[in-house]
C-alpha positions in Angstrom: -60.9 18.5 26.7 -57.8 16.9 28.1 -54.3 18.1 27.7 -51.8 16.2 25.8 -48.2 16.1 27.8 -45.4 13.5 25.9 -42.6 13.2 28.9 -39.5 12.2 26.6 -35.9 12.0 26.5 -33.0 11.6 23.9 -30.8 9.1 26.0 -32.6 5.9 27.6 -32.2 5.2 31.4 -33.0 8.9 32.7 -35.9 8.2 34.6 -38.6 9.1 32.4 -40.8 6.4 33.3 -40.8 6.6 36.4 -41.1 9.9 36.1 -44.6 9.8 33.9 -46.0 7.7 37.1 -44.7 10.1 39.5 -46.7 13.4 38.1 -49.8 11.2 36.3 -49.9 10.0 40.0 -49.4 13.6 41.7 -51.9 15.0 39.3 -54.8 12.4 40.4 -54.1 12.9 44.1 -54.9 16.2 43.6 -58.2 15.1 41.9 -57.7 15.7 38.4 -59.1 12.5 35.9 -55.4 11.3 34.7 -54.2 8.7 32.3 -50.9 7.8 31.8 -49.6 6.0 28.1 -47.2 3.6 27.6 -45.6 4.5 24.0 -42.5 1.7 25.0 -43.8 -0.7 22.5 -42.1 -4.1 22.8 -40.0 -2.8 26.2 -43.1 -1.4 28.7 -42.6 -0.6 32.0 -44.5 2.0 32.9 -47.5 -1.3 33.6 -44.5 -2.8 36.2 -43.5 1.0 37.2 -47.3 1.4 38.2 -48.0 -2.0 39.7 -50.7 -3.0 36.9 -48.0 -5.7 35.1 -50.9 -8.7 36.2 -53.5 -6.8 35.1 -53.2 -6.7 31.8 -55.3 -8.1 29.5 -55.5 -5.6 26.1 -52.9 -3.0 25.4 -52.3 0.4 23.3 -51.6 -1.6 19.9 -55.0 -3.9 20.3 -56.9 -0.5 20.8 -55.5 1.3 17.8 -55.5 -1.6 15.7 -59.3 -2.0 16.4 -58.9 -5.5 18.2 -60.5 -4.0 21.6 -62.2 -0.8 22.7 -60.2 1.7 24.9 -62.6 1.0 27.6 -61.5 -2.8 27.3 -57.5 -2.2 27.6 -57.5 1.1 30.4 -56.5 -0.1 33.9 -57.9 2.1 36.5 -55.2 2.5 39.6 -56.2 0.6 42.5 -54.8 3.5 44.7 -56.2 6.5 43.5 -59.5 6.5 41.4 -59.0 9.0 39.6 -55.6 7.4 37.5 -55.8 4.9 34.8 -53.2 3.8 32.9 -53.2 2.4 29.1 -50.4 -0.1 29.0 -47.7 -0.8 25.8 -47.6 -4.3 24.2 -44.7 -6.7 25.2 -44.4 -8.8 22.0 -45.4 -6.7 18.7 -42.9 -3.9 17.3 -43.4 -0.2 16.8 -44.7 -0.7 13.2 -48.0 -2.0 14.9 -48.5 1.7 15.3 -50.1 3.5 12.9 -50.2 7.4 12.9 -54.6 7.6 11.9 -54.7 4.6 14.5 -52.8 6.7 17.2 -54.7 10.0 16.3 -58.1 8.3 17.1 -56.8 6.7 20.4 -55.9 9.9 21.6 -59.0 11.6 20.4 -60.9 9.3 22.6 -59.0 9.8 25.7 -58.7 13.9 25.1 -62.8 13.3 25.8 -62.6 11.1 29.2 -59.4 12.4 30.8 -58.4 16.0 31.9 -54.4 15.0 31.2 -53.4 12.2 28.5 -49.9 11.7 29.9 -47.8 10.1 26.9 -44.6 8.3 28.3 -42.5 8.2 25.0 -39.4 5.8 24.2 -36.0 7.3 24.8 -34.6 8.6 21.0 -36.1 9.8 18.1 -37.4 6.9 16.1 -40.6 6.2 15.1 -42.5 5.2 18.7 -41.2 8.7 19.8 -42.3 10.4 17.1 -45.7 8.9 17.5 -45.7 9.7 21.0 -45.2 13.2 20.6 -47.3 14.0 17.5 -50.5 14.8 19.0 -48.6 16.9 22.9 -49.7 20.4 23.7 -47.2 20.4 26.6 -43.5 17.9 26.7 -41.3 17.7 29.8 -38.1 16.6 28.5 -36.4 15.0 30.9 -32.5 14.8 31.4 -29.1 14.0 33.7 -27.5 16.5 34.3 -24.5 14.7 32.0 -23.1 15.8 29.2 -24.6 12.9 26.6 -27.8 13.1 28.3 -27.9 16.9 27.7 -26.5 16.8 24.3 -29.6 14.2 23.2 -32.4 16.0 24.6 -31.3 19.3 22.7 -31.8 16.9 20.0 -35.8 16.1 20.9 -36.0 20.0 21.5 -35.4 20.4 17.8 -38.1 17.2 16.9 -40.8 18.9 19.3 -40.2 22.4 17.2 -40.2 20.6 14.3 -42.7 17.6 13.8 -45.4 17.7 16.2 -49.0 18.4 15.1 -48.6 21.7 16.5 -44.9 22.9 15.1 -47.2 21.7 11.4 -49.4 24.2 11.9 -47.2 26.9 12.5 -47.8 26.5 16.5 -45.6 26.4 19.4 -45.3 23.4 21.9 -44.6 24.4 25.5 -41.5 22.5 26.5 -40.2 22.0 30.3 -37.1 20.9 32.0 -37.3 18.4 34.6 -34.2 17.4 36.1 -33.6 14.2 37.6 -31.0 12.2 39.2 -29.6 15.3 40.7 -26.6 14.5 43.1 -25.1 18.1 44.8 -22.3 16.7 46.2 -21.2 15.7 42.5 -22.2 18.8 40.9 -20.5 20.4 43.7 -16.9 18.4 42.9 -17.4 19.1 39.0 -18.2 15.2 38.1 -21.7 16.7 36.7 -23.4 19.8 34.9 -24.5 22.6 37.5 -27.9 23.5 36.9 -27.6 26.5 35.5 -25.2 24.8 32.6 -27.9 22.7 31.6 -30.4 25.8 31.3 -28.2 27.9 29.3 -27.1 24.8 26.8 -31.2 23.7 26.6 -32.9 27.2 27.0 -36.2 25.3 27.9 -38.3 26.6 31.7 -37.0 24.4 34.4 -40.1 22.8 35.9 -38.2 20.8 38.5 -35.0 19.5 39.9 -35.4 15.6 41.5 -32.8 14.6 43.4 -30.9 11.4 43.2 -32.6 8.8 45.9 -33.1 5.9 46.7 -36.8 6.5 47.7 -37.2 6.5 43.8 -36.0 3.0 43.5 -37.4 1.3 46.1 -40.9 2.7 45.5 -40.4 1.5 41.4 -39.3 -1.8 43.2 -42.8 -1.8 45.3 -44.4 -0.9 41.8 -45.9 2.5 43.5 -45.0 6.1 42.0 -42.8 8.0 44.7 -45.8 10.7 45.0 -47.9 7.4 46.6 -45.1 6.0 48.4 -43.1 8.0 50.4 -45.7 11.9 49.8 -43.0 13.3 51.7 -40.0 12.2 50.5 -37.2 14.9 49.0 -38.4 13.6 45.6 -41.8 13.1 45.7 -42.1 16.9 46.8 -40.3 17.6 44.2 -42.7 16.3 41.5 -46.0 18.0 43.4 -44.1 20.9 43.1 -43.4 20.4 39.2 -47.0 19.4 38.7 -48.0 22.8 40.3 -45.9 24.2 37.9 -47.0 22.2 35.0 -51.1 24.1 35.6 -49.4 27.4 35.6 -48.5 28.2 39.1 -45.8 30.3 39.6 -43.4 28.9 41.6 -39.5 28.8 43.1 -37.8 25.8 42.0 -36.0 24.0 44.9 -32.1 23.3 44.1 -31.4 20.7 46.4 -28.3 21.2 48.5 -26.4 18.9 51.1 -26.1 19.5 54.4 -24.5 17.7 57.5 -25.9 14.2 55.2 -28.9 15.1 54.5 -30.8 16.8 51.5 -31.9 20.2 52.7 -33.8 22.7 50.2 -32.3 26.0 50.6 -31.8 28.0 47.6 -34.8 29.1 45.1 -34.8 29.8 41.8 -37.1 31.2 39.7 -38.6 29.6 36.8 -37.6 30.9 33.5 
C-alpha cells in the first residue's frame, strides 16, 4: 500500500513543483514504483516540469469524472521506469473535482504505486484542500521570506485540521523543505536564517535547497534536477531529503559560501 505525500505551500512561486518532480524523481532512481499528481487544475506544470506536456492525452479530472481509466491518463517517465506521472487538466476549473471522485483515484493508485506524490496548488482553496485530504506525510515547502513563512504556518493549521487523518483524531507527519536558500543573503539579513524559520513553523526540517540555477535550467530542459545534473548542490540536496523522508536519520546540510562556491560545511540535526 502506497504512501500518500501532498507537497504544498501557502504562497505560489516557491518551487513546489519543481520540487514534487525532484523527489518523485529521486525516489524512482532509487527503485521505488512512484507517481507524481498534478492537483494544479486549470494552471499544470508539473506535465511541462517533467517533460510529458506532448504526451498527454487524458488527465486527473477525465479519470475522476469516469471519462477514462487511470491506466488510460498515467504517463510513465521515459527516463526512469519506475515514475509515472498523472497530469492536471489545462481548460476545466477546480469544481470538476469532486471529493468521492478524488477518494477513489487515490484508492487506485495507493494499490499500484509505493508513493502517490500529490503536488497541491499554492493557498488554501478548494484544489488544496483536495489535494491534501487523503496525505499520510506533507512537505510544506517555503522561502525563507517573511510572507512565504507567514502562509505556510497557515497550511500547518489546514493539515492539523482538515485532512482525513486530523478527522479521525490522527496526526499527519509534516516536513520542512527549504528552498531557494541564498547564504550570502541570509548572511546580510535580506532573508530569514534557518533557524528563524524553524522556531516560527516548529515542523522537522527535511532539507535546505539552495538557490541555483541548475534548478532552472533543468525545469527549462523539462528534466527534474535529481536526472539532470545527480550531482549538483541541489539535486543532493533532495536525495538527501528523500532519505529523510523513509526515516533515515540524517544531518541536514546548511549550505554556506565560500571563495564563490557553495560548500556544505555545517550539520544540523533534524528535529
Amino acid at each position: 500500500m502506497a504512501k500518500v505525500l501532498v507537497v504544498t505551500s501557502g504562497k505560489g512561486g516557491v518551487g513546489k513543483t519543481t520540487s514534487t518532480a525532484a523527489l518523485g524523481a529521486a525516489l524512482a532512481q532509487t527503485g521505488k514504483n512512484v507517481v507524481v499528481v498534478d492537483f494544479d487544475v486549470g494552471l499544470r506544470n508539473l506535465d511541462l516540469v517533467m517533460g510529458a506536456e506532448r504526451r498527454v492525452v487524458f488527465d486527473l479530472i477525465n479519470v475522476v469524472q469516469g471519462d477514462a481509466k487511470l491506466a488510460q491518463a498515467l504517463i510513465r517517465d521515459k527516463r526512469v521506469e519506475t515514475l509515472s506521472i498523472l497530469p492536471a487538466s489545462q481548460t476545466r476549473d477546480k469544481d470538476a473535482l469532486t471529493p468521492e471522485g478524488v477518494a477513489r483515484v487515490i484508492g487506485e493508485l495507493r494499490e499500484k504505486f509505493d508513493w502517490v506524490i500529490c503536488d497541491s496548488p499554492a493557498g488554501i482553496e478548494r484544489g488544496a484542500q483536495l489535494a491534501m485530504h487523503h496525505a499520510d506525510q506533507a512537505i510544506v515547502v517555503t522561502n525563507p521570506e517573511v510572507s512565504s513563512v507567514r502562509d505556510s504556518d497557515r497550511i500547518i493549521g489546514m493539515l492539523d485540521s482538515t485532512t482525513e487523518r486530523a478527522k479521525k483524531g490522527e496526526k499527519i507527519d509534516k516536513h520542512l523543505l527549504l528552498t531557494r536558500y541564498d547564504p550570502a543573503r541570509a548572511a546580510r539579513g535580506e532573508m530569514l536564517r534557518t533557524d528563524d524559520v524553524l522556531e516560527i513553523l516548529s515542523i522537522p526540517l527535511l532539507g535546505i535547497v539552495p538557490e541555483s540555477e541548475e534548478v532552472l535550467r533543468a525545469s527549462n530542459l523539462g528534466t527534474p534536477v535529481t536526472l539532470s545534473n545527480p550531482t549538483s548542490a541541489p539535486a543532493r540536496a533532495y536525495f538527501e531529503a528523500i532519505r529523510r523522508l523513509e526515516g533515515e536519520k540524517l544531518d541536514v546540510s546548511v549550505p554556506t559560501e565560500r571563495k564563490g562556491l557553495f560548500d556544505w560545511l555545517f550539520k544540523r540535526s533534524v528535529a
